[in-house]
mmCIF file of the N, C-alpha and C atoms, coordinates in Angstrom:
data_MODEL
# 
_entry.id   MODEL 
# 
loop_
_atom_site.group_PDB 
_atom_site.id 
_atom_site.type_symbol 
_atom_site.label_atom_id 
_atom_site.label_alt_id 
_atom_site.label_comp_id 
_atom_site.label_asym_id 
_atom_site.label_entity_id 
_atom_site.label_seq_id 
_atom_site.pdbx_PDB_ins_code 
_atom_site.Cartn_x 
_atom_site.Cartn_y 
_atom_site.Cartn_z 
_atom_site.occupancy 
_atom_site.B_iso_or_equiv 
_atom_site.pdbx_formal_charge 
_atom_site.auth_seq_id 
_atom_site.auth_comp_id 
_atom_site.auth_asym_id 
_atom_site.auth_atom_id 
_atom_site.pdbx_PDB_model_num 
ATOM 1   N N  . UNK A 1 1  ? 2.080   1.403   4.786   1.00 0.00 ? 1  UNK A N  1 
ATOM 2   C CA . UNK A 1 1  ? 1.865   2.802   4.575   1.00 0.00 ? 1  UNK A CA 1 
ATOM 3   C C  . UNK A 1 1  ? 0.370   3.072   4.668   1.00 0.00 ? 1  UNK A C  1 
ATOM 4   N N  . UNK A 1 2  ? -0.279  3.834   5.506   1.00 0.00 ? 2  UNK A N  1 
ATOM 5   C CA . UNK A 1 2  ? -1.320  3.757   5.743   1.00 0.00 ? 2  UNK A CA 1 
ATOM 6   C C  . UNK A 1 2  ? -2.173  5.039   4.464   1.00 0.00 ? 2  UNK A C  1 
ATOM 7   N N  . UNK A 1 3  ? -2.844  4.682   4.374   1.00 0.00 ? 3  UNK A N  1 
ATOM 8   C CA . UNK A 1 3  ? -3.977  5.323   3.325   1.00 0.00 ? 3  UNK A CA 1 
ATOM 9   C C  . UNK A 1 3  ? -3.795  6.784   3.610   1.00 0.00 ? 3  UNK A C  1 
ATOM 10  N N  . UNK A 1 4  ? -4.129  7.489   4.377   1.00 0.00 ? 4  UNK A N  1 
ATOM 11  C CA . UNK A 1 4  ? -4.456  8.616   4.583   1.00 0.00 ? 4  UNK A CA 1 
ATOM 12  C C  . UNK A 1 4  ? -3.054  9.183   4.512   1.00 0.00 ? 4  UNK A C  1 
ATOM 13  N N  . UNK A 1 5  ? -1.932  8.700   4.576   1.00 0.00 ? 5  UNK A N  1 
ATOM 14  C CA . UNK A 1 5  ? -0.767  9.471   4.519   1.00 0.00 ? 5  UNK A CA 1 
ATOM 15  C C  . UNK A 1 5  ? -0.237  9.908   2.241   1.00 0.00 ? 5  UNK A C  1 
ATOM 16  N N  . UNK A 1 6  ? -1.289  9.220   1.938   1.00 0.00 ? 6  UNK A N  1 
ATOM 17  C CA . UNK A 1 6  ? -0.954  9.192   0.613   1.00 0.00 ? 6  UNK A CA 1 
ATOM 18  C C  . UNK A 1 6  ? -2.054  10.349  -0.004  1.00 0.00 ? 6  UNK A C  1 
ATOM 19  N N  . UNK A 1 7  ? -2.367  11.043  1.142   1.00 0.00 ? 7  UNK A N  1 
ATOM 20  C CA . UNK A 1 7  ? -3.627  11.768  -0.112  1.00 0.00 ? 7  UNK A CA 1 
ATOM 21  C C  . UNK A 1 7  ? -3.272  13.206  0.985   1.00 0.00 ? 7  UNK A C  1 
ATOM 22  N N  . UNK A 1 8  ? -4.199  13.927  -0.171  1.00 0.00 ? 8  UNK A N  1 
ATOM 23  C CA . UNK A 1 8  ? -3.837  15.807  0.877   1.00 0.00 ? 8  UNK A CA 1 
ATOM 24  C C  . UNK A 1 8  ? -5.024  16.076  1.572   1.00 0.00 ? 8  UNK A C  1 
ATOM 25  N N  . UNK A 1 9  ? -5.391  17.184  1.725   1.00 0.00 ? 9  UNK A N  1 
ATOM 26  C CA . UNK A 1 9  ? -6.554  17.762  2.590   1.00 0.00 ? 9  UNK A CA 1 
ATOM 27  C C  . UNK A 1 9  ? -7.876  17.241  1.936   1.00 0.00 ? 9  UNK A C  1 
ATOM 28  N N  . UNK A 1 10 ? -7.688  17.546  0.728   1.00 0.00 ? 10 UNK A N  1 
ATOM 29  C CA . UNK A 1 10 ? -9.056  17.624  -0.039  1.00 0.00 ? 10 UNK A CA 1 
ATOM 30  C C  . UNK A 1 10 ? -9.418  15.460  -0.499  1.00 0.00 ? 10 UNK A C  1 
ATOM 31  N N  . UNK A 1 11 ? -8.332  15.232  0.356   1.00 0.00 ? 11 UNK A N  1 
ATOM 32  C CA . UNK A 1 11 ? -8.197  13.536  -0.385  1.00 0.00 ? 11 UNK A CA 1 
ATOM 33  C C  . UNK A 1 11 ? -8.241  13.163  -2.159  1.00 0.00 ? 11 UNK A C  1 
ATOM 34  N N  . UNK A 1 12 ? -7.453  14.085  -2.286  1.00 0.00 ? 12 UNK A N  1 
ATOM 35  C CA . UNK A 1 12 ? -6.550  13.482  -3.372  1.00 0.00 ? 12 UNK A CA 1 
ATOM 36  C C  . UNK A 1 12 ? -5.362  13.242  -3.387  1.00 0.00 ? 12 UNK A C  1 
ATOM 37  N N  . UNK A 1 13 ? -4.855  12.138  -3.927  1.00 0.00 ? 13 UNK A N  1 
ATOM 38  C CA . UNK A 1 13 ? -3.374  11.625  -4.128  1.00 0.00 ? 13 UNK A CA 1 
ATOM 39  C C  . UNK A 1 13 ? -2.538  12.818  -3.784  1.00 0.00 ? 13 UNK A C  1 
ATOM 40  N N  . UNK A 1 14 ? -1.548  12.691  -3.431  1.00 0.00 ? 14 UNK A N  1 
ATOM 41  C CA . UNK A 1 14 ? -0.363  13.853  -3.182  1.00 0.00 ? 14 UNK A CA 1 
ATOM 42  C C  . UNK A 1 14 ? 0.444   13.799  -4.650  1.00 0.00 ? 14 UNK A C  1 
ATOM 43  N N  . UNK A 1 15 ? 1.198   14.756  -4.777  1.00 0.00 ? 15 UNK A N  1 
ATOM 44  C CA . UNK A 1 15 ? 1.583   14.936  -6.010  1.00 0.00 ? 15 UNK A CA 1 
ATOM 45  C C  . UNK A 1 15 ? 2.953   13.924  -6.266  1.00 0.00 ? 15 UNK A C  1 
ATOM 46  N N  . UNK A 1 16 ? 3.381   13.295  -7.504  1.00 0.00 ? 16 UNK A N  1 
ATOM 47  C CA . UNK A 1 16 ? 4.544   12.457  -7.893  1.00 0.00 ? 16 UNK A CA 1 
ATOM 48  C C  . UNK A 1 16 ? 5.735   12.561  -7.175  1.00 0.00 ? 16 UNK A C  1 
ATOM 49  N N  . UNK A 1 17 ? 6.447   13.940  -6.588  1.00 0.00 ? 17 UNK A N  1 
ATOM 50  C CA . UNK A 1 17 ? 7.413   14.157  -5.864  1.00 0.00 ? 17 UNK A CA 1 
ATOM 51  C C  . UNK A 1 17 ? 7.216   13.701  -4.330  1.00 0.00 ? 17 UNK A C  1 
ATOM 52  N N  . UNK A 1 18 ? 5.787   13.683  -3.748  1.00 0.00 ? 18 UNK A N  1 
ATOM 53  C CA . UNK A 1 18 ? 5.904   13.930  -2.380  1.00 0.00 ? 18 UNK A CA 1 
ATOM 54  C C  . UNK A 1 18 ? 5.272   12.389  -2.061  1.00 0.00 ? 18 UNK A C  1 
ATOM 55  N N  . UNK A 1 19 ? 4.859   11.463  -3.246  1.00 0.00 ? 19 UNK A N  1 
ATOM 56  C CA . UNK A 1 19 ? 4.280   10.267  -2.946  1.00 0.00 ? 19 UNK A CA 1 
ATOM 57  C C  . UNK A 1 19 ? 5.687   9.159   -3.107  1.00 0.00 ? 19 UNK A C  1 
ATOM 58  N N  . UNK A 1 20 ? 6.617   9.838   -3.671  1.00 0.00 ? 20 UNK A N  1 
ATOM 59  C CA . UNK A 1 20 ? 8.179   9.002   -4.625  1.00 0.00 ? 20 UNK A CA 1 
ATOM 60  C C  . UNK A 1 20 ? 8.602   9.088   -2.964  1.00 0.00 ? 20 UNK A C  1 
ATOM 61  N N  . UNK A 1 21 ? 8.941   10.717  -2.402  1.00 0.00 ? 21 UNK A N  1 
ATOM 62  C CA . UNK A 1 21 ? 9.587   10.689  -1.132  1.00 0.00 ? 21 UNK A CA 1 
ATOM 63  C C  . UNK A 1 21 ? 8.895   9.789   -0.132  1.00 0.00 ? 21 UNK A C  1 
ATOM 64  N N  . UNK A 1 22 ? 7.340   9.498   0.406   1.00 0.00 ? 22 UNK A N  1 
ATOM 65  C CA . UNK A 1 22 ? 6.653   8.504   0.888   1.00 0.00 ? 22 UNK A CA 1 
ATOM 66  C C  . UNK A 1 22 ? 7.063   7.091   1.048   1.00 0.00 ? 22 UNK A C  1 
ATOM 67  N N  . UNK A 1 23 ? 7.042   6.750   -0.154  1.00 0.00 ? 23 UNK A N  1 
ATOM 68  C CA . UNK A 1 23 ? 7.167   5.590   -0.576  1.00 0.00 ? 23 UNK A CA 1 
ATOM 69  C C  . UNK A 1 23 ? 8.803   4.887   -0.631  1.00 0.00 ? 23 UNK A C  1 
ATOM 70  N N  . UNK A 1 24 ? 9.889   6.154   -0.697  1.00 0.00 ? 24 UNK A N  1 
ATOM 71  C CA . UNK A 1 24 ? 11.221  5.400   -0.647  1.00 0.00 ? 24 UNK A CA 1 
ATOM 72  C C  . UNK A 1 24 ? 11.540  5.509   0.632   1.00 0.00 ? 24 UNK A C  1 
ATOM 73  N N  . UNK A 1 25 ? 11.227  6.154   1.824   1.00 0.00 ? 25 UNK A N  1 
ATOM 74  C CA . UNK A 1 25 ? 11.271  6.572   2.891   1.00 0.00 ? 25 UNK A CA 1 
ATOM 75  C C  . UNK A 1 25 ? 10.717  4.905   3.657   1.00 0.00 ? 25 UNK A C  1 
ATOM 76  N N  . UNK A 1 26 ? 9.953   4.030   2.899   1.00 0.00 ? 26 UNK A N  1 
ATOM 77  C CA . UNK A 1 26 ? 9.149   3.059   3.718   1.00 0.00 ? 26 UNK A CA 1 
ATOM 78  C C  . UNK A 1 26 ? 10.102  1.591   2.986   1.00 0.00 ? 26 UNK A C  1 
ATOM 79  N N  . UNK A 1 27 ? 10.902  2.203   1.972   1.00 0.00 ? 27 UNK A N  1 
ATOM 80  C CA . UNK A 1 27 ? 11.656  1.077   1.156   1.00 0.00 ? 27 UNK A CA 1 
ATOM 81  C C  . UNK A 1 27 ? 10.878  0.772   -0.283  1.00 0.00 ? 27 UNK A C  1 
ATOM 82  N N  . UNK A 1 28 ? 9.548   1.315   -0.306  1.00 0.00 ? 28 UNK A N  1 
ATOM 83  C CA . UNK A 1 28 ? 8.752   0.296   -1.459  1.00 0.00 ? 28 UNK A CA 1 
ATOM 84  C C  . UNK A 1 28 ? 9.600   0.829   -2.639  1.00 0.00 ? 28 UNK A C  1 
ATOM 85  N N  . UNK A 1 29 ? 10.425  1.921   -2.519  1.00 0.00 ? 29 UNK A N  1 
ATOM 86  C CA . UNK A 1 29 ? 10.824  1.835   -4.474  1.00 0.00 ? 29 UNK A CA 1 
ATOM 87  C C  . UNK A 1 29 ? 11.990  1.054   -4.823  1.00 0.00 ? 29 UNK A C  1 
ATOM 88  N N  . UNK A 1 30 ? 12.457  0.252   -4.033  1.00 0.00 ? 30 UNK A N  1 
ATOM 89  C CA . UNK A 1 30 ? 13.809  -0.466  -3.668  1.00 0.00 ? 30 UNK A CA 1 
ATOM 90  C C  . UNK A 1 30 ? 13.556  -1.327  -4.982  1.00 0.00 ? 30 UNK A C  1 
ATOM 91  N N  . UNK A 1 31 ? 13.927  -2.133  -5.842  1.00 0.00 ? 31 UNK A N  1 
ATOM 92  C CA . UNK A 1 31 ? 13.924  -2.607  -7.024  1.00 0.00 ? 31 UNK A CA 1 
ATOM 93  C C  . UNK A 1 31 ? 13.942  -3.965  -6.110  1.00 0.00 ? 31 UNK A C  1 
ATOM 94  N N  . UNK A 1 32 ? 14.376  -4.553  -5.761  1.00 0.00 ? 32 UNK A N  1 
ATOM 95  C CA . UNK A 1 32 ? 14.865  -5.611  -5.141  1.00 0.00 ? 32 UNK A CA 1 
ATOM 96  C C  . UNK A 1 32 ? 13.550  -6.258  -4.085  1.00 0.00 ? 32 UNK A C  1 
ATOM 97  N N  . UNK A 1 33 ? 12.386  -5.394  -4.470  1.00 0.00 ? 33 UNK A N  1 
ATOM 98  C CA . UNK A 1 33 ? 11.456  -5.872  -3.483  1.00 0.00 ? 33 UNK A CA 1 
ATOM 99  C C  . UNK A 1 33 ? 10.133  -5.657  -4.607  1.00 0.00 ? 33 UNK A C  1 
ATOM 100 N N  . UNK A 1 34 ? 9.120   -6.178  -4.342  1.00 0.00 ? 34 UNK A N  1 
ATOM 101 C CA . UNK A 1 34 ? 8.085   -6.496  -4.998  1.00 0.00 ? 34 UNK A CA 1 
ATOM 102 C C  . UNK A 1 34 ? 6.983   -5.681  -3.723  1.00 0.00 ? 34 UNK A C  1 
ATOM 103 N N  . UNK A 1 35 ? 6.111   -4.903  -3.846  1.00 0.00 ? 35 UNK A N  1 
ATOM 104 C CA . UNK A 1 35 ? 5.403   -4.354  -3.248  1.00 0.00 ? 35 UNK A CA 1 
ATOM 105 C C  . UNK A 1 35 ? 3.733   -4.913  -3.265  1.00 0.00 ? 35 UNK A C  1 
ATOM 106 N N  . UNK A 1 36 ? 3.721   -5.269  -1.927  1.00 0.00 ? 36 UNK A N  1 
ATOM 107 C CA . UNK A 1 36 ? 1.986   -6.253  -2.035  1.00 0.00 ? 36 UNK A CA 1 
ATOM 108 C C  . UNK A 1 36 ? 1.338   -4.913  -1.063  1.00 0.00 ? 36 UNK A C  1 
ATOM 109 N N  . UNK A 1 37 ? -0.007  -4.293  -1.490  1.00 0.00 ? 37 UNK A N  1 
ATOM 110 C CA . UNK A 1 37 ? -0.383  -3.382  -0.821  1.00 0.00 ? 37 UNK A CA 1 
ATOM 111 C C  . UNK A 1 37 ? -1.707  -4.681  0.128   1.00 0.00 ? 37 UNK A C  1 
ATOM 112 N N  . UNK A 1 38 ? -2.033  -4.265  1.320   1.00 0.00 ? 38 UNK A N  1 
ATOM 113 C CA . UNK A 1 38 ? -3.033  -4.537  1.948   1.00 0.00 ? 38 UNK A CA 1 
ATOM 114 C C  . UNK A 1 38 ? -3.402  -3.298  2.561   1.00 0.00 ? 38 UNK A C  1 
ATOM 115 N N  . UNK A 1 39 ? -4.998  -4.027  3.360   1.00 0.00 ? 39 UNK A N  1 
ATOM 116 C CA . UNK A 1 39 ? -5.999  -2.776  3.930   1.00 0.00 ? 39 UNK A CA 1 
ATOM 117 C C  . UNK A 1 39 ? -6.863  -3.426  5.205   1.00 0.00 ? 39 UNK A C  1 
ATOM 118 N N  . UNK A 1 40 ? -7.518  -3.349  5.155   1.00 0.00 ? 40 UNK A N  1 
ATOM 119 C CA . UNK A 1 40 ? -8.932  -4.230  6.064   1.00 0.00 ? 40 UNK A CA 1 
ATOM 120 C C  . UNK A 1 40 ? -9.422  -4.903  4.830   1.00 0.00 ? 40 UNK A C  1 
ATOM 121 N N  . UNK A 1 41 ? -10.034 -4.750  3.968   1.00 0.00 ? 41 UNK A N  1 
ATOM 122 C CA . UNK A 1 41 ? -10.608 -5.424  3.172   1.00 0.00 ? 41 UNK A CA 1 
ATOM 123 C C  . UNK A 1 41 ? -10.727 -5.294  1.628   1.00 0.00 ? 41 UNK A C  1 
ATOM 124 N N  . UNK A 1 42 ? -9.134  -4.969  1.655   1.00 0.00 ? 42 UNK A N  1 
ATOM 125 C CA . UNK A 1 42 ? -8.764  -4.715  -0.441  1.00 0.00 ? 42 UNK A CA 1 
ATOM 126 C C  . UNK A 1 42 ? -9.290  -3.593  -0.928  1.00 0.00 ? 42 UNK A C  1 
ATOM 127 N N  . UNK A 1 43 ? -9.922  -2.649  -0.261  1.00 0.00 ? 43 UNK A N  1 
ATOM 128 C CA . UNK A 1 43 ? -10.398 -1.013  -1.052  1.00 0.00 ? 43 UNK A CA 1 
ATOM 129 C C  . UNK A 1 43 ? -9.287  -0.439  -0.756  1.00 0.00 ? 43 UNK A C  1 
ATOM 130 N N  . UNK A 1 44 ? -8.866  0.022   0.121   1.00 0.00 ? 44 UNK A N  1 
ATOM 131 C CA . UNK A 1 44 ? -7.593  1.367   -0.235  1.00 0.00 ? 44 UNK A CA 1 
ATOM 132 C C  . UNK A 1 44 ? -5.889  0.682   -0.346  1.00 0.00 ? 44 UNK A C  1 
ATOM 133 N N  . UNK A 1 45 ? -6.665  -0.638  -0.313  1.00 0.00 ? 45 UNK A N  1 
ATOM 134 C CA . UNK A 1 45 ? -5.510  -1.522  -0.961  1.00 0.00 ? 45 UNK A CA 1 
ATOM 135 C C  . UNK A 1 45 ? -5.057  -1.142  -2.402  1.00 0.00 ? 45 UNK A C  1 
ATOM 136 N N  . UNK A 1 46 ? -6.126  -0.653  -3.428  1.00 0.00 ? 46 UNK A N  1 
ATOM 137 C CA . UNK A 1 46 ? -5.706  -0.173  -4.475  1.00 0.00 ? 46 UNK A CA 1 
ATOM 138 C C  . UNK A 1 46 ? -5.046  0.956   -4.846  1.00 0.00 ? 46 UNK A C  1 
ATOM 139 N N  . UNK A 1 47 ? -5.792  1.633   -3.841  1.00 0.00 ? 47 UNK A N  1 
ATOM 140 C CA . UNK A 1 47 ? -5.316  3.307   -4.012  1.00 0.00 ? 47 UNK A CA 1 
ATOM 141 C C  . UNK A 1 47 ? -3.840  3.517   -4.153  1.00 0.00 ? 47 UNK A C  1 
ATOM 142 N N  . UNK A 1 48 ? -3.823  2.641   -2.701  1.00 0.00 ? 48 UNK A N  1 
ATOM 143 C CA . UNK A 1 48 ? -2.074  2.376   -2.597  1.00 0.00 ? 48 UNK A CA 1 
ATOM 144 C C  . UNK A 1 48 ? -0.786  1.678   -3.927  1.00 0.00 ? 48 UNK A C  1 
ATOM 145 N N  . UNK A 1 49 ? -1.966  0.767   -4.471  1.00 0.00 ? 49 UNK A N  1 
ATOM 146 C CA . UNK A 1 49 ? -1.311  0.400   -5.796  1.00 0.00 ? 49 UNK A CA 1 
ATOM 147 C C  . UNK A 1 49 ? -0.748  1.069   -7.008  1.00 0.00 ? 49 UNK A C  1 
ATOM 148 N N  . UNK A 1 50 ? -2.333  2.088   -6.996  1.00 0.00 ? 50 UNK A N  1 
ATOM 149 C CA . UNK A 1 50 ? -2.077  3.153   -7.953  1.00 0.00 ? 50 UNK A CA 1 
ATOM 150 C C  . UNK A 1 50 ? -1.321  4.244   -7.755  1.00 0.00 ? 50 UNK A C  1 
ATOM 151 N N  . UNK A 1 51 ? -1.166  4.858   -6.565  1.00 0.00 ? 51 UNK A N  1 
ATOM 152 C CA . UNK A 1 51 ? -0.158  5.862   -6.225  1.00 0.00 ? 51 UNK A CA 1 
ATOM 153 C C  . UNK A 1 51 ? 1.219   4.767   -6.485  1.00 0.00 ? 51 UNK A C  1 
ATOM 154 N N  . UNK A 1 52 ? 1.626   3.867   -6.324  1.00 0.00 ? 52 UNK A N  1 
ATOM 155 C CA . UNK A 1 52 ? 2.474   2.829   -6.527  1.00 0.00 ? 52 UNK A CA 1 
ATOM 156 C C  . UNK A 1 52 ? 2.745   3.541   -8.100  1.00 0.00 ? 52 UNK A C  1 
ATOM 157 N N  . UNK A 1 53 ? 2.022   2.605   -8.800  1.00 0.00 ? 53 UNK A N  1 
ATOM 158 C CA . UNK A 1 53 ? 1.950   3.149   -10.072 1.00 0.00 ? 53 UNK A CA 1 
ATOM 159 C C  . UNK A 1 53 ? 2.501   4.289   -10.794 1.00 0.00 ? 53 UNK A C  1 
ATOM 160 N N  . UNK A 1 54 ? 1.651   5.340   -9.677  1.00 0.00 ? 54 UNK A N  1 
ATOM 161 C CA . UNK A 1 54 ? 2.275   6.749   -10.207 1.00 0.00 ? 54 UNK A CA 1 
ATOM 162 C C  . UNK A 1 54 ? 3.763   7.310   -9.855  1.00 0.00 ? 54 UNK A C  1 
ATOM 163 N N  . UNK A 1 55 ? 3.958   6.525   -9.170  1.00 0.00 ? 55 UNK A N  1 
ATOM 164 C CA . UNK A 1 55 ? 5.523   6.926   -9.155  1.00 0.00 ? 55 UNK A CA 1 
ATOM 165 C C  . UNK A 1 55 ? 6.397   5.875   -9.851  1.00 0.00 ? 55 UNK A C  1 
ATOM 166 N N  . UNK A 1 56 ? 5.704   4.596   -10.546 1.00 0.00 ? 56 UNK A N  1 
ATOM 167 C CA . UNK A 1 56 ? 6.486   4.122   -11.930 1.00 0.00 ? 56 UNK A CA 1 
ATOM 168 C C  . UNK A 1 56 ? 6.606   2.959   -11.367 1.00 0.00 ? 56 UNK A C  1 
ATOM 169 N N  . UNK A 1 57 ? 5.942   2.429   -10.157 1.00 0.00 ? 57 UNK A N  1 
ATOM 170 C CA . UNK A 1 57 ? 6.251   0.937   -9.749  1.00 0.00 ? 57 UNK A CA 1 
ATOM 171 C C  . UNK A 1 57 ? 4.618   -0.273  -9.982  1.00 0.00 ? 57 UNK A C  1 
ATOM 172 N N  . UNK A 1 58 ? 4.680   -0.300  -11.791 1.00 0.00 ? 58 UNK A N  1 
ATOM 173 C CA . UNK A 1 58 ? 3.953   -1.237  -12.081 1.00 0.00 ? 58 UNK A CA 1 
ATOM 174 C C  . UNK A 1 58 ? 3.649   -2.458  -11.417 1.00 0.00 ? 58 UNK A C  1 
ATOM 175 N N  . UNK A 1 59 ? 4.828   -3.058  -10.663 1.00 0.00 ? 59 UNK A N  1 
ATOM 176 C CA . UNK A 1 59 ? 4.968   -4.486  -10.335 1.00 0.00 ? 59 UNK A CA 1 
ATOM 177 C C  . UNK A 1 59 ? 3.934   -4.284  -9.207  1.00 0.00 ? 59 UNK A C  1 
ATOM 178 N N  . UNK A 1 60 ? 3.161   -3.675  -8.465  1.00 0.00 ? 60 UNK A N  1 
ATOM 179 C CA . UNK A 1 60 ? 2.847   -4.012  -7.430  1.00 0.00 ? 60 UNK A CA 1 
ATOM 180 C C  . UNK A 1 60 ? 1.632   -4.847  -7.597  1.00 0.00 ? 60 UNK A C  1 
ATOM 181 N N  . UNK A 1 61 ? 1.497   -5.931  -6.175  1.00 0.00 ? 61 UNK A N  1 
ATOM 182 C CA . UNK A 1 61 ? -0.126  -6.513  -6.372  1.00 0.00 ? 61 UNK A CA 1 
ATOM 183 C C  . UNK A 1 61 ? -0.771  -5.971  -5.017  1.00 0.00 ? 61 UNK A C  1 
ATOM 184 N N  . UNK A 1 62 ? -2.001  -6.316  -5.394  1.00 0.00 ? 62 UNK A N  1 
ATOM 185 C CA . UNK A 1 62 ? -3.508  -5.857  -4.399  1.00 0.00 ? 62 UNK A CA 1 
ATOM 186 C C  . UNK A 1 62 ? -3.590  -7.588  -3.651  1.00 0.00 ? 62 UNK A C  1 
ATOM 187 N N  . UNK A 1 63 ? -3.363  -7.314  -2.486  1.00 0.00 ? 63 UNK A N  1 
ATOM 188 C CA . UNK A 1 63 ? -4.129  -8.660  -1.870  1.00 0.00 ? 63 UNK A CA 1 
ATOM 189 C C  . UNK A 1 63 ? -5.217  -8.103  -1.458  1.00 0.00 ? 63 UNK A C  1 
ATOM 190 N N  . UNK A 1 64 ? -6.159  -8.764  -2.312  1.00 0.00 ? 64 UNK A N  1 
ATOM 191 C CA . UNK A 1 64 ? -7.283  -7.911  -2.234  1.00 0.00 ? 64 UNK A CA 1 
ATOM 192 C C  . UNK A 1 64 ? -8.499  -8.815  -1.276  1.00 0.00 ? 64 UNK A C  1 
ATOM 193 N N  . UNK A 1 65 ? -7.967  -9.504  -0.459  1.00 0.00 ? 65 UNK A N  1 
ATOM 194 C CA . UNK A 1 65 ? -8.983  -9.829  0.902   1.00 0.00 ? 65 UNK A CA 1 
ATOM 195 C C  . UNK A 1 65 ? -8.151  -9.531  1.753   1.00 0.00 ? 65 UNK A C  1 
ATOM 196 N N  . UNK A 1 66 ? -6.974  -9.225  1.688   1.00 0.00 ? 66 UNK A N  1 
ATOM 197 C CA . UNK A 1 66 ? -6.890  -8.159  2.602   1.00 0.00 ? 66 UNK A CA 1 
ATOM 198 C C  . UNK A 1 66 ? -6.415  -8.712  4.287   1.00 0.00 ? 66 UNK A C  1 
ATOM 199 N N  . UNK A 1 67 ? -6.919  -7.850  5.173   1.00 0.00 ? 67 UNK A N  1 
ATOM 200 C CA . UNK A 1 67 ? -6.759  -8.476  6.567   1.00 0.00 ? 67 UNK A CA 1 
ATOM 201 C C  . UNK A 1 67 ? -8.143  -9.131  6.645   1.00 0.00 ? 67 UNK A C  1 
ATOM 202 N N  . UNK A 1 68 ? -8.843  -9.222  6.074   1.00 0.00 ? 68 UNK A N  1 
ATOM 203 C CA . UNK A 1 68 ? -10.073 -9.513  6.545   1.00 0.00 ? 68 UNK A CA 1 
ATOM 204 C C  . UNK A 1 68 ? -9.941  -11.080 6.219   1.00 0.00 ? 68 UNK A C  1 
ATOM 205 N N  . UNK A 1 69 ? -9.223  -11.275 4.966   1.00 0.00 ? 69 UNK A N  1 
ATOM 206 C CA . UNK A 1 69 ? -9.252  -13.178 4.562   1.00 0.00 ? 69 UNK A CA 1 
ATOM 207 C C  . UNK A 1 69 ? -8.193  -13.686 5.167   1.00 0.00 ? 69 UNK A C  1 
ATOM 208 N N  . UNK A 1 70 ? -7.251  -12.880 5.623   1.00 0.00 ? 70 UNK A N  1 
ATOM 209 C CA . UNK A 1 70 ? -5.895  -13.082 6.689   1.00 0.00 ? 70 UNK A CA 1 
ATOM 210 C C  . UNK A 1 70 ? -6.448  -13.614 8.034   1.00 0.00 ? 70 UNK A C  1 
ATOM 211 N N  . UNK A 1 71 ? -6.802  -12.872 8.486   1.00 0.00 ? 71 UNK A N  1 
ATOM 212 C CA . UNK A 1 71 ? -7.427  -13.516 9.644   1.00 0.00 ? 71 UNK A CA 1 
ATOM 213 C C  . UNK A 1 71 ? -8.876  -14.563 9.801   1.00 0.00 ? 71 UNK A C  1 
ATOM 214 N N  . UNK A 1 72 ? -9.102  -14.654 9.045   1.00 0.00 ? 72 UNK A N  1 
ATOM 215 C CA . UNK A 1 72 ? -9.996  -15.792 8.966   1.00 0.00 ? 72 UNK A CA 1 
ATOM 216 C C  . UNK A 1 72 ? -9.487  -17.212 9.163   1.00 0.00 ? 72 UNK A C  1 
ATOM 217 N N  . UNK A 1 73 ? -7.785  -16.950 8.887   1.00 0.00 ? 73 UNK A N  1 
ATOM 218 C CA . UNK A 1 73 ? -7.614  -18.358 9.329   1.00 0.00 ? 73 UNK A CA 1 
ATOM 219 C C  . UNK A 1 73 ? -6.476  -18.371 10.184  1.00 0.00 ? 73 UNK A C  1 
ATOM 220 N N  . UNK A 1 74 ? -6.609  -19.016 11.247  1.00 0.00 ? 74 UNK A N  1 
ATOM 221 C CA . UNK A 1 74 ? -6.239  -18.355 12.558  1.00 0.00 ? 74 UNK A CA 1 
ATOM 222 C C  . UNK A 1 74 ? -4.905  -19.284 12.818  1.00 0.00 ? 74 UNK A C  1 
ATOM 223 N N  . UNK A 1 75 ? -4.692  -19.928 11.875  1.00 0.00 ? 75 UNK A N  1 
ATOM 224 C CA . UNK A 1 75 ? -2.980  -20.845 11.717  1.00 0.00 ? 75 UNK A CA 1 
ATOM 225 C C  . UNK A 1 75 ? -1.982  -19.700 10.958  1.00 0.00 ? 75 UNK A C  1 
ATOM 226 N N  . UNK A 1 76 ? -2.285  -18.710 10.517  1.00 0.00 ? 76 UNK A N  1 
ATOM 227 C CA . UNK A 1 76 ? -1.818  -17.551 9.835   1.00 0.00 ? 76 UNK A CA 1 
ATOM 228 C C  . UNK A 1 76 ? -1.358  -16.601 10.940  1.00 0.00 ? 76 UNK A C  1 
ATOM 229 N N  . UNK A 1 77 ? 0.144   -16.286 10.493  1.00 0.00 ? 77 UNK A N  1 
ATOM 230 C CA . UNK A 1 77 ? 0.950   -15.631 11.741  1.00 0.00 ? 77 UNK A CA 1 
ATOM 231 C C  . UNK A 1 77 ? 0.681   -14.024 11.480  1.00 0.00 ? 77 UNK A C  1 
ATOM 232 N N  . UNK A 1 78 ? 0.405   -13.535 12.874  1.00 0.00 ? 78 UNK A N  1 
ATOM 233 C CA . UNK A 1 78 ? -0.435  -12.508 12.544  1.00 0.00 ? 78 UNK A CA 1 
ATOM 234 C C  . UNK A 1 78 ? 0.277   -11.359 14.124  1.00 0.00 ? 78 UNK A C  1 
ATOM 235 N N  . UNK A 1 79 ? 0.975   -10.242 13.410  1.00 0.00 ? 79 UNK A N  1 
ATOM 236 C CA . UNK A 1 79 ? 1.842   -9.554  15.187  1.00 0.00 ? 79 UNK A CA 1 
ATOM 237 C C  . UNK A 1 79 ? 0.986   -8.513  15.565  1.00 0.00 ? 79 UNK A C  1 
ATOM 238 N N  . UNK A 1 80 ? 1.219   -8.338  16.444  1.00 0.00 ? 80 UNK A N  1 
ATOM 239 C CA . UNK A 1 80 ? -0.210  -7.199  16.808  1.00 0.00 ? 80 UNK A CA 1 
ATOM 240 C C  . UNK A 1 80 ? 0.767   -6.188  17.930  1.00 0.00 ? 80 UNK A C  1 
ATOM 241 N N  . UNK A 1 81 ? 0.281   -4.765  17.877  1.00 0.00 ? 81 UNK A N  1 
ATOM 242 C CA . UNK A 1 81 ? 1.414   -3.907  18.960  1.00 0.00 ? 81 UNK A CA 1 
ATOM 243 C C  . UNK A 1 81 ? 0.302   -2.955  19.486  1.00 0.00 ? 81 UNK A C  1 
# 
């Protein structure tokens, strides 16, 4: 779920109803799944956590190096489109 789809004009978070519809629309509120946010390099990796959050899904983690420590090691399966 990319960053910018989670915030409004002014870049703040979208409100609890329209971040819940976001987020079940992509599967993350599915109980049955554990939600790992990534980014380029673990900053809006959080954001994503905390909007997580705000719609009541504590469990999530921050891989917080992100694509940037992902690809550093180049035996790491990695799809590209």
């Amino acid at each position: 779920m990319p960053f910018g789809e989670l915030v409004d004009e002014r870049g703040t978070l979208k409100d609890v109803p329209a971040l819940r519809a976001i987020f079940d629309a992509v599967g993350a509120l599915d109980d049955s799944v554990r939600p790992v946010t990534y980014c380029g390099g673990g900053i809006a990796a959080t954001a994503a956590a905390f909007a997580l959050a705000a719609v009541g899904r504590d469990d999530a983690s921050v891989y917080d190096g992100s694509m940037n420590a992902w690809t550093s090691d180049p035996s790491r399966p990695l799809e590209t489109s």
